[in-house]
C-alpha positions in Angstrom: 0.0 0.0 0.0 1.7 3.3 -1.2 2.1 6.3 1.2 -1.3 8.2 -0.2 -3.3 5.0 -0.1 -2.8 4.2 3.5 -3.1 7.8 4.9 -6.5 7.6 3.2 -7.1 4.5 4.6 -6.4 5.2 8.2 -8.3 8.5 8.0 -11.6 6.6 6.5 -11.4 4.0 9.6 -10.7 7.3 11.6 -13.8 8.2 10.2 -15.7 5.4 11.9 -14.0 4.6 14.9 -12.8 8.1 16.7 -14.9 7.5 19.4 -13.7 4.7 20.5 -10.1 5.3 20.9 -9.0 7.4 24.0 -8.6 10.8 23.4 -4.8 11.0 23.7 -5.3 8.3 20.7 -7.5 10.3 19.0 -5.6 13.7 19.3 -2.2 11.8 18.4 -3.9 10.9 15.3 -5.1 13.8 14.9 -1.9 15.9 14.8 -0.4 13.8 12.9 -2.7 13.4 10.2 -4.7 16.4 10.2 -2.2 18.9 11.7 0.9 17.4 9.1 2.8 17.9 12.8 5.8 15.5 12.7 6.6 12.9 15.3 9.4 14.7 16.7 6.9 17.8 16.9 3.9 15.9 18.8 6.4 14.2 21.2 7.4 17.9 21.9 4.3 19.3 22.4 3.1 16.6 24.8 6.2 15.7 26.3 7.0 11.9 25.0 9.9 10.5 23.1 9.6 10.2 19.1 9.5 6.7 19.4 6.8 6.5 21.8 4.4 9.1 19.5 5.4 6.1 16.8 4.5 2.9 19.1 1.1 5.1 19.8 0.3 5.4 16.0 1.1 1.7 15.6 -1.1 1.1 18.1 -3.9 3.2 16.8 -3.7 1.9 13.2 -3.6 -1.8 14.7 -7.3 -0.9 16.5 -8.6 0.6 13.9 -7.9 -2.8 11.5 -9.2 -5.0 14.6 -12.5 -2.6 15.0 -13.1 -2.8 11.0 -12.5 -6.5 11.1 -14.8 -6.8 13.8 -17.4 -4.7 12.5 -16.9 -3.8 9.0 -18.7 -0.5 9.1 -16.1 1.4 6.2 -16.7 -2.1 3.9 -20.6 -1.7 4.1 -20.2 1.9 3.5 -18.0 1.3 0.7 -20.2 -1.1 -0.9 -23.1 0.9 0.0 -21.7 3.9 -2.2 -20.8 1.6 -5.2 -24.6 0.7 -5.3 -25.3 4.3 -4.9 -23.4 5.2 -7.9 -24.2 2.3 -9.8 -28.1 3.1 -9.8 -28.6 6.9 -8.9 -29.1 7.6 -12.6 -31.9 4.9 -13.2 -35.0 5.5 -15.0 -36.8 3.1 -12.7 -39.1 4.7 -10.3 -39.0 2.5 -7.7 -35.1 2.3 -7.4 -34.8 6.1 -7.5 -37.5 6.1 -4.3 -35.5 3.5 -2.7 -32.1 5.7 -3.2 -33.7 8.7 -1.7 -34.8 6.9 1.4 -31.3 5.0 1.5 -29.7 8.7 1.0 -32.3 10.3 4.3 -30.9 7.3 6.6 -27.2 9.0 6.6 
C-alpha cells in the first residue's frame, strides 16, 4: 500500500471509529494526520519521546484494522456507495425512491 493509499485508509477508519479510541489516541492521530505535525513535533508538544508518539500510532492503526475487522462499518459503507453510484441515474421509479430513502438514513 503506497504512502497516499494508507493515509486515506487510516483516515476513512478514523472516520468510523474516533470515538472509540482514548482521546490521547484520538488527538495523536489527529496531529499527525490532520495537523501534518511531525513525530518529533507531537512528542514535543506533549512531552514523550519520538519513538513513543510512533509505538502510539502503531497502536492506533492496529485498532482501527481489529475494530473494522470486527465490525466492517467502512466495507458496508464502501459497498453501499458503489450501489449508490451504480443506480442513482436509473430511470426506474422505484429504485430512484429506494435511493432517496437509503440517502435520508445517513
Amino acid at each position: 500500500m503506497d504512502i497516499l493509499t494508507k493515509k486515506e485508509h487510516y483516515i476513512n477508519l478514523f472516520d468510523f471509529y474516533s470515538d472509540l479510541l482514548t482521546e490521547k489516541q484520538q488527538q495523536y492521530f489527529k496531529d499527525y494526520y490532520f495537523a501534518d505535525a511531525s513525530l518529533a513535533e507531537i512528542a514535543t508538544a506533549y512531552g514523550i519521546s519520538r519513538n513513543a508518539v510512533f509505538d502510539q500510532l502503531q497502536k492506533i492503526y492496529a485498532i482501527l484494522e481489529d475494530y473494522e475487522a470486527k465490525l466492517g462499518l467502512y466495507k458496508k459503507y464502501q459497498q453501499y456507495n458503489s450501489l449508490y453510484e451504480e443506480y442513482k441515474d436509473s430511470d426506474n421509479l422505484e429504485v430512484i425512491t429506494l435511493i432517496k430513502k437509503m440517502k435520508n438514513i445517513e
